[in-house]
Backbone bond lengths (Angstrom), bond angles and torsions (degrees), N, CA, C in turn:
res aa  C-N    CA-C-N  psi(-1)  N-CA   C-N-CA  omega(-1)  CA-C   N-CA-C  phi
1 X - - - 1.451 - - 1.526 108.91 -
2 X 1.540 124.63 95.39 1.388 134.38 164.32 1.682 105.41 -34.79
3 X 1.554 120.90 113.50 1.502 134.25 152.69 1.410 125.99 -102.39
4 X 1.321 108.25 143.02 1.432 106.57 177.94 1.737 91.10 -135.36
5 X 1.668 114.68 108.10 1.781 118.62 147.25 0.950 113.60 -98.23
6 X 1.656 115.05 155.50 1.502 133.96 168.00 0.984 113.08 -111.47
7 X 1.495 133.73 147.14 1.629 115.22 162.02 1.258 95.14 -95.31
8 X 1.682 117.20 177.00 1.634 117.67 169.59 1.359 79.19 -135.43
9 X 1.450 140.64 90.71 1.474 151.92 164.93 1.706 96.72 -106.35
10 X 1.192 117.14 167.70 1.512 139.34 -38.99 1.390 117.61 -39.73
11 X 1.473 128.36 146.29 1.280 129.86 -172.16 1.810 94.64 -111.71
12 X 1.219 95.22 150.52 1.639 119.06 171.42 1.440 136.39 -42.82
13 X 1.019 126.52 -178.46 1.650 120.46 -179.25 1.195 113.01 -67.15
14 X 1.667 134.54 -18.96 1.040 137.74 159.77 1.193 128.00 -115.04
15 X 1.520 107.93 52.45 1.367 123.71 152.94 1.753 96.28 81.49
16 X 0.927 142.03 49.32 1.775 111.73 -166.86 2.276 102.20 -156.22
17 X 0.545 114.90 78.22 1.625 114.03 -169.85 1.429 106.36 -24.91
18 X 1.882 108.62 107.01 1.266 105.65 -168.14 2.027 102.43 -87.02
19 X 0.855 118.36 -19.53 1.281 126.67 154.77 1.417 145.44 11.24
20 X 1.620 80.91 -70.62 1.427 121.00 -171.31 1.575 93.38 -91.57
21 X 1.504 129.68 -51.04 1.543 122.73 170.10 1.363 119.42 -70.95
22 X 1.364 116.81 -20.28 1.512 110.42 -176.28 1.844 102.04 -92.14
23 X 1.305 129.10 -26.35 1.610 114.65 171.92 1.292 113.61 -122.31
24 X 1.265 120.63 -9.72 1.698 121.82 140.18 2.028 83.91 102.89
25 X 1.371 107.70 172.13 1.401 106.36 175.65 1.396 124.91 -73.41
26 X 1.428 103.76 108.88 1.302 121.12 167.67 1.284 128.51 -97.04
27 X 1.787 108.34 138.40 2.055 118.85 -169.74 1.560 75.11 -119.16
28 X 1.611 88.31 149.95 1.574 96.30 155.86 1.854 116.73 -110.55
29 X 1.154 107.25 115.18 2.089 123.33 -161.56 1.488 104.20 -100.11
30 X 1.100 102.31 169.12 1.786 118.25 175.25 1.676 89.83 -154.21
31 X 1.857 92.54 117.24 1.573 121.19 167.26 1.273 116.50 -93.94
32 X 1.476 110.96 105.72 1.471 109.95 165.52 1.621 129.11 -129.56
33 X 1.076 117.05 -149.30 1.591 111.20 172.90 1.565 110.38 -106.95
34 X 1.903 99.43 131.25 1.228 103.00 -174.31 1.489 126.30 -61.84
35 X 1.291 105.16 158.83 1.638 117.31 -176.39 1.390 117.28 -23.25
36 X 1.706 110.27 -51.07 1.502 95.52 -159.98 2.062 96.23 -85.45
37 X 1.330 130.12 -20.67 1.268 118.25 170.00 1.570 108.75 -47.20
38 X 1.463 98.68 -60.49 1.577 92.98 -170.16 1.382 127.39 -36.93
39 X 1.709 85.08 -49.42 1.720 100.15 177.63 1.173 111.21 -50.40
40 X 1.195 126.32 -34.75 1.835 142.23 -149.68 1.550 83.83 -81.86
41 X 1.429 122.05 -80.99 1.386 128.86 -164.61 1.926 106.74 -54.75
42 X 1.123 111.49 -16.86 1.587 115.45 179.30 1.300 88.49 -69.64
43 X 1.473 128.01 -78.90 1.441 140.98 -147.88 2.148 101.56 -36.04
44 X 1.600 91.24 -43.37 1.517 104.23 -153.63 1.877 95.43 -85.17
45 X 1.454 103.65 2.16 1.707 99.46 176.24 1.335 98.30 69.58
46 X 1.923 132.26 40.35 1.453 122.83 -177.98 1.609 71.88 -114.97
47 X 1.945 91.56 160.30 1.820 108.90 -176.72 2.115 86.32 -85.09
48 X 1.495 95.44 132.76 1.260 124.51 170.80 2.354 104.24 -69.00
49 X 1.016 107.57 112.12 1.204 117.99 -173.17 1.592 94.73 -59.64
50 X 1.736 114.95 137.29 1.431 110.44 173.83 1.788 106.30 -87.52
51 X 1.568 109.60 147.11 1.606 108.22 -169.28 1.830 104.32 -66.78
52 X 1.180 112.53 139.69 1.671 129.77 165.40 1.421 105.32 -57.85
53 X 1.478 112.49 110.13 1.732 119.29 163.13 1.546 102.35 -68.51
54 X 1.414 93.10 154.79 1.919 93.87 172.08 1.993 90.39 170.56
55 X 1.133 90.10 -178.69 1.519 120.63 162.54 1.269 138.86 -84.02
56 X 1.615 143.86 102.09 1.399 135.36 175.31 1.167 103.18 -96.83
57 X 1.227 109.34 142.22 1.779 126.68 151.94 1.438 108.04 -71.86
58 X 1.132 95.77 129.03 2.034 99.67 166.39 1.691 110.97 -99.24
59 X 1.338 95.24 104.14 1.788 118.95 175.07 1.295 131.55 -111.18
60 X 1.384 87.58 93.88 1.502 101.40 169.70 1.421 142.31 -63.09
61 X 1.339 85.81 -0.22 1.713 104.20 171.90 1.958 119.16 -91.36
62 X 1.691 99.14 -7.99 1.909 110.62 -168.22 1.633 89.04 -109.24
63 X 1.242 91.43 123.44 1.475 108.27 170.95 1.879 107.00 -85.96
64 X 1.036 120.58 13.18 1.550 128.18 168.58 1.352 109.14 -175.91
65 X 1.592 91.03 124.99 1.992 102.82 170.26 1.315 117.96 -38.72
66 X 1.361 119.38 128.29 1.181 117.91 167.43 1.790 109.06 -105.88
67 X 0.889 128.84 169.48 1.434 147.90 -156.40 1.478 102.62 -145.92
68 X 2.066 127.10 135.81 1.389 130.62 172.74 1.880 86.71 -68.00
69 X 1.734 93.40 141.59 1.385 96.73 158.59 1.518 137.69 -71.16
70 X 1.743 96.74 -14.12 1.492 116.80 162.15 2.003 115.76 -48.20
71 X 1.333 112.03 -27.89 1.413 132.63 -158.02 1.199 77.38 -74.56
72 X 1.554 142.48 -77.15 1.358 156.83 -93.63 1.404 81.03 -116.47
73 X 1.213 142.19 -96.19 1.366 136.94 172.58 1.985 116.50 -15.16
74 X 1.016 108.32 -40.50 1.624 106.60 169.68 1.622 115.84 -82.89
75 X 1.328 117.13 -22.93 1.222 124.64 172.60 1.461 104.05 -81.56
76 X 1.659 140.71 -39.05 1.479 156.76 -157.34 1.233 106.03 50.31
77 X 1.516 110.63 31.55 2.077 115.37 169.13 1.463 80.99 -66.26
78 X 1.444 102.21 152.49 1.561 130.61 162.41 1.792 117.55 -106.54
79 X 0.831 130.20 159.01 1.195 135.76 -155.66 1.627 102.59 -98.00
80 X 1.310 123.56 127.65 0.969 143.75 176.01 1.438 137.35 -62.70
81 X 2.114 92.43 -40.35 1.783 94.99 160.97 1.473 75.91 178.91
82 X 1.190 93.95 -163.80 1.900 111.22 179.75 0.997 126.24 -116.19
83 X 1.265 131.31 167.15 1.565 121.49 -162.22 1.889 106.60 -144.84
84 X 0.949 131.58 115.38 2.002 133.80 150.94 1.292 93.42 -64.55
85 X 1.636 94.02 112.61 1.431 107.18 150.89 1.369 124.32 -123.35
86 X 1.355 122.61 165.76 1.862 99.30 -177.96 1.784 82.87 -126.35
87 X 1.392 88.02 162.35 1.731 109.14 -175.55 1.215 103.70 -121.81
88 X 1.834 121.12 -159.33 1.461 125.09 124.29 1.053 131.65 -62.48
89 X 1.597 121.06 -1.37 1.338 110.88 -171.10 1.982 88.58 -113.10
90 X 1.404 142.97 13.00 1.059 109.91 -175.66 1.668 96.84 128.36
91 X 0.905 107.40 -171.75 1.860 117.14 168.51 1.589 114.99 -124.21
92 X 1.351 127.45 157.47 1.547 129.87 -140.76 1.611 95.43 -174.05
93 X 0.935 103.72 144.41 1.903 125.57 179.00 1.617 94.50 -109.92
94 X 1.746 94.56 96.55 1.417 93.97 140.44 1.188 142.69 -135.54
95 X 1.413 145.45 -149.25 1.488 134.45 -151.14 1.367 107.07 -126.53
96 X 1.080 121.23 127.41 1.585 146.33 -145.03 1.578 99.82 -118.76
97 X 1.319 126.35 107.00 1.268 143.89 160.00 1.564 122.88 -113.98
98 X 1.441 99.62 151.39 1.930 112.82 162.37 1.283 100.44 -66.56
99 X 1.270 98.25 149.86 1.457 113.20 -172.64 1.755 98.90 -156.53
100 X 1.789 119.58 155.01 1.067 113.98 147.84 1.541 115.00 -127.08
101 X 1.403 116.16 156.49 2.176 111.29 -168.61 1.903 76.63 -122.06
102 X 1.434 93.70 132.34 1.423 117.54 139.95 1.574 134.72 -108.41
103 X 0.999 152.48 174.16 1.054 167.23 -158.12 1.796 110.38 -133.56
104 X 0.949 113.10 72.84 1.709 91.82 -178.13 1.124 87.62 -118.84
105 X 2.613 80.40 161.87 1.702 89.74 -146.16 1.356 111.08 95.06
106 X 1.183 128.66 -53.38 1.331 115.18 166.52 1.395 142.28 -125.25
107 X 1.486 154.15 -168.12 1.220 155.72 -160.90 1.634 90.09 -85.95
108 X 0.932 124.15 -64.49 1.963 130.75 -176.97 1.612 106.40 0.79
109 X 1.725 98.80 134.42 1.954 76.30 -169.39 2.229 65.64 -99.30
110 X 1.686 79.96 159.59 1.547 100.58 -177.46 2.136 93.72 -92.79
111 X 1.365 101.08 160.13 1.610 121.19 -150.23 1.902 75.57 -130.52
112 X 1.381 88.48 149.14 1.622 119.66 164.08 1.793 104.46 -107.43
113 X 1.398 108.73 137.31 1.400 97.95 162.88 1.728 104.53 -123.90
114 X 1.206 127.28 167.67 1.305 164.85 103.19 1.961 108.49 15.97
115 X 1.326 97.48 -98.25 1.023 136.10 159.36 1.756 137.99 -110.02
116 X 1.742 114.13 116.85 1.433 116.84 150.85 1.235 104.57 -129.80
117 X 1.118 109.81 161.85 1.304 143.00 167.92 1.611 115.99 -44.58
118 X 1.219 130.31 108.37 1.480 110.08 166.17 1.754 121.35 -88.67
119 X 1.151 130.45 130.32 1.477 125.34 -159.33 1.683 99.71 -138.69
120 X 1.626 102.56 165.32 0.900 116.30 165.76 1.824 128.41 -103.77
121 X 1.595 104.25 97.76 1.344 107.88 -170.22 1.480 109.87 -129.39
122 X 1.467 117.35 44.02 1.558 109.73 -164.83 1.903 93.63 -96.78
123 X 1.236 112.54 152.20 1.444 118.25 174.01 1.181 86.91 99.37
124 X 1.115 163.68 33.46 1.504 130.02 -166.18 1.860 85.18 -118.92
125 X 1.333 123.67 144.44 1.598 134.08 -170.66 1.570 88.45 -79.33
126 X 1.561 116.92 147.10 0.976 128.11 157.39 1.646 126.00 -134.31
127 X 0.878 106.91 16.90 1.509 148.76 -173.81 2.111 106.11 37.34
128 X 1.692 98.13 39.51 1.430 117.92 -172.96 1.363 94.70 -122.03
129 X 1.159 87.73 172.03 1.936 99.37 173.40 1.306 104.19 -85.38
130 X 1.342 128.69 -36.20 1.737 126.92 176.89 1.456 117.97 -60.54
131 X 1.266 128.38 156.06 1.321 110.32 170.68 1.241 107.93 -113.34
132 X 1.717 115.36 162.95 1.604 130.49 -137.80 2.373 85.68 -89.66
133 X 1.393 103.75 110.85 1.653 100.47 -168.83 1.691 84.71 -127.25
134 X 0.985 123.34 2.78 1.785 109.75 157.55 1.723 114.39 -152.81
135 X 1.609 109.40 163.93 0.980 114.25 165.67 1.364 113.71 -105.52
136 X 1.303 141.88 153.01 1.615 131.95 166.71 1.755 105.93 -115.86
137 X 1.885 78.20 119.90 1.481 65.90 -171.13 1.939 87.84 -113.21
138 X 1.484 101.98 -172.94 1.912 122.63 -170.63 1.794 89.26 -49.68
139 X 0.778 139.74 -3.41 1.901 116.94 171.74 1.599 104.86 -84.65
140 X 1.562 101.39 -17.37 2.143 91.88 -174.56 1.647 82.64 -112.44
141 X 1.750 137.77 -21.75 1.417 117.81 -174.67 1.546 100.46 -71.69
142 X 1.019 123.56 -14.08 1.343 126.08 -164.40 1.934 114.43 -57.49
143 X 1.299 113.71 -35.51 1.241 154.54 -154.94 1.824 99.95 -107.01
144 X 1.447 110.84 -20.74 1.643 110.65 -171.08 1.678 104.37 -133.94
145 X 1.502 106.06 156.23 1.351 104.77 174.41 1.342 100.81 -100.16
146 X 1.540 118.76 143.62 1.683 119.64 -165.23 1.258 97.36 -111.01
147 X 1.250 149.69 162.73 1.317 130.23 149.93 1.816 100.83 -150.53
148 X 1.176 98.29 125.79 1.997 103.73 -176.01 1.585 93.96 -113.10
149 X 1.188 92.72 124.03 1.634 112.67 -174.70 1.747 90.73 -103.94
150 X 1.331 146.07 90.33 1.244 142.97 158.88 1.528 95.53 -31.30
151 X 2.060 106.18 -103.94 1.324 96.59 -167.94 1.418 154.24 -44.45
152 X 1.045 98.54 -11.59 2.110 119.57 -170.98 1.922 85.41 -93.91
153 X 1.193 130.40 -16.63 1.508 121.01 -173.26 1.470 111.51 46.80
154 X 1.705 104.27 50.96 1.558 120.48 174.18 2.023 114.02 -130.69
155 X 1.345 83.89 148.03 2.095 78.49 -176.89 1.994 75.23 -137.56
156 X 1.275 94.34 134.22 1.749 118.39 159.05 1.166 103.40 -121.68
157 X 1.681 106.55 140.68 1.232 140.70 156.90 1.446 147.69 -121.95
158 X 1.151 131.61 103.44 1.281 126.13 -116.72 1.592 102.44 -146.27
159 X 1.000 119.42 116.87 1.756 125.34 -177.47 1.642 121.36 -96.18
């Protein structure tokens, strides 16, 4: 079973890795177009888009990965259909593309989806040099064992 842990150490004035609570669990992914597009655009002699490195948050609160819409425009995937979603802020129509998430850097076999979400999450601190271009939400944890260790300031991920 391929694992990938992080620590988020040094911990705070009271002992506790603020880290891990102040930018929440972070993978570092590469978004691209799934297998059978590629294949599709190979067949037709079109250049296969290379996948976008960056940062996901793992959110256990998104019932479907969302993806920066910045990703989708560098990839030129087109959107598949639309989607009602509700947030904290309300519910919103947004645009639903194929997508594929890798894991590089680590053993994790990378998943094709169907459907994610395309969103607007650019600027967001991730306290990495990459910037934060997806969320993972329970449709790709579904497939992984998650485990958020608060006190130890550790997150495993595990396929």
């Amino acid at each position: 079973m391929p694992v990938y842990s992080r620590s988020y150490w040094p911990s705070n004035q009271f002992g506790y890795p603020h880290n891990l609570r102040i930018f929440g669990p972070l993978i570092s992914v590469e978004i691209g177009v799934p297998q059978a597009l590629a294949q599709h655009l190979s067949s037709h002699n079109l250049p296969v888009p290379a996948p976008v490195p960056g940062v996901a948050l793992i959110d256990t609160g998104a019932s479907i990965t969302s993806v920066d819409n910045s990703v989708f425009r560098t990839l030129r995937t087109q959107p598949v259909s639309i989607a009602t979603v509700g947030g904290a802020h309300g519910s919103a129509q947004q645009s639903v593309y194929p997508a594929s998430i890798s894991f590089p850097g680590t053993a994790l076999q990378g998943l094709d989806f169907n459907q994610v979400l395309g969103c607007d999450i650019s600027g967001q601190a991730t306290g990495l040099q990459q910037p934060l271009i997806a969320l993972v939400g329970r449709d790709l944890l579904q497939h992984f064992v998650f485990i958020y260790h608060g006190p130890m300031g550790l997150i495993t991920f595990a396929h």
